[in-house]
Legacy VTK file of the C-alpha trace (Angstrom):
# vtk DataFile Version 3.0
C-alpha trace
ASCII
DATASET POLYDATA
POINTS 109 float
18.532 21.214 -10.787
15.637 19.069 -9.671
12.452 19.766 -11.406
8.786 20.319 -9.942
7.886 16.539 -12.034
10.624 14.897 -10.409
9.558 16.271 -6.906
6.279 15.214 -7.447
7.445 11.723 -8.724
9.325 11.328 -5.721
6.474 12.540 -3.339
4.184 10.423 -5.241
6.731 7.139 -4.928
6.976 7.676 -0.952
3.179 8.085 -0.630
2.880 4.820 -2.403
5.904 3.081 -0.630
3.773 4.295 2.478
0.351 3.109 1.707
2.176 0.016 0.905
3.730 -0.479 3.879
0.850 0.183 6.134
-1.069 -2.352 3.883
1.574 -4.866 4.308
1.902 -4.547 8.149
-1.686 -4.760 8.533
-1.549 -7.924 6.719
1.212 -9.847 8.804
-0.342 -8.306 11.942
-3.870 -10.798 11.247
-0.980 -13.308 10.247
0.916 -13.448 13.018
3.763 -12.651 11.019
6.823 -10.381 10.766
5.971 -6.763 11.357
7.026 -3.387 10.071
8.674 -1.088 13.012
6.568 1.531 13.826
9.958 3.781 13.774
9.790 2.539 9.707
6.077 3.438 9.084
6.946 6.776 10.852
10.134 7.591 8.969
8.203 7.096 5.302
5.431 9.258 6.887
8.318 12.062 7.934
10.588 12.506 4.404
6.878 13.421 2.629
4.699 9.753 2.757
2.431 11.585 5.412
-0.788 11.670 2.946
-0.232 7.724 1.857
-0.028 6.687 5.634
-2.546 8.734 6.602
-4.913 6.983 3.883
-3.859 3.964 4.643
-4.365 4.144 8.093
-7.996 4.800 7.788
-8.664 3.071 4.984
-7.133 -0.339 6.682
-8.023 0.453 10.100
-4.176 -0.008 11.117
-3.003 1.641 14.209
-5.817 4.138 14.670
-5.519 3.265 18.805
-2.143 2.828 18.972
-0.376 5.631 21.296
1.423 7.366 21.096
1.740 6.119 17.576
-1.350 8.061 15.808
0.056 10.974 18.073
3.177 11.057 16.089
2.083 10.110 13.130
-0.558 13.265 13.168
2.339 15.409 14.720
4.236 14.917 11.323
1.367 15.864 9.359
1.117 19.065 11.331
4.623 19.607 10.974
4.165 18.970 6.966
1.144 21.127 6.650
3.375 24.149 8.641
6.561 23.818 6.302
4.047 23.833 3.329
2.136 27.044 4.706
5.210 28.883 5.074
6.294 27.705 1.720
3.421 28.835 0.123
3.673 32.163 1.831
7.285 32.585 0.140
6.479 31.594 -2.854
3.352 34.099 -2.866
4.642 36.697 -1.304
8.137 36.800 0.394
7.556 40.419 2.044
4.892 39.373 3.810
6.695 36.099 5.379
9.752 38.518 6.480
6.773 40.861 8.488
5.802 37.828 10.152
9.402 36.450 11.213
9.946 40.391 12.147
7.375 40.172 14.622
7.802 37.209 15.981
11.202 37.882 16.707
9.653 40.982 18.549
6.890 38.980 20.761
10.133 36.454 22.030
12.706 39.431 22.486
LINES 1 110
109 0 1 2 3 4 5 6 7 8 9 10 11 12 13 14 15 16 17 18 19 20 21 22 23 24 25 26 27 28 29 30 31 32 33 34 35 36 37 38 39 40 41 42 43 44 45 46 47 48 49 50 51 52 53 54 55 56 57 58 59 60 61 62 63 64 65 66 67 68 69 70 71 72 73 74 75 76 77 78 79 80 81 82 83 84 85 86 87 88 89 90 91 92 93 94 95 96 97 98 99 100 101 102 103 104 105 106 107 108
């Protein structure tokens, strides 16, 4: 079974491998050099790198214009904040997250 230090190791690694990345890119892009796909920078930002690219996006000014790039990128922060809402929700209190599925369920059908 995976524990809650080896989820956070991994979620800390990706954040880094993120921040890294953005760095990186940023760097060839005032070289002229070999660039990181955006479809790369997204993916690290989607399995849980979302805070590190974030970061680094401001912190490097990298991509902050580029659409629909920072679209996407903020859409899979939204998507991350959701899943960890509804996580939280479990954890705290299942009951209350099988009301709310209940009446959604009744608003669509």
């Amino acid at each position: 079974m995976i524990s809650v230090a080896h989820m956070v190791l991994a979620l800390l690694g990706v954040n880094v491998a993120a921040f890294g990345a953005f760095w990186w890119d940023k760097r060839c892009a005032r070289a002229g050099s070999w660039r990181i796909s955006e479809s790369t920078l997204l993916s690290l930002a989607l399995v849980g790198g979302s805070v590190g690219a974030v970061c680094a996006q401001h912190l490097f000014r990298h991509k902050t214009r580029n659409e629909p790039f920072r679209t996407m990128l903020y859409a899979i922060v939204a998507l991350q904040l959701a899943a960890v809402v509804v996580l939280v929700i479990w954890l705290i209190a299942p009951h209350w997250l099988a009301g709310l599925l209940q009446a959604l369920r009744a608003m669509i059908g």
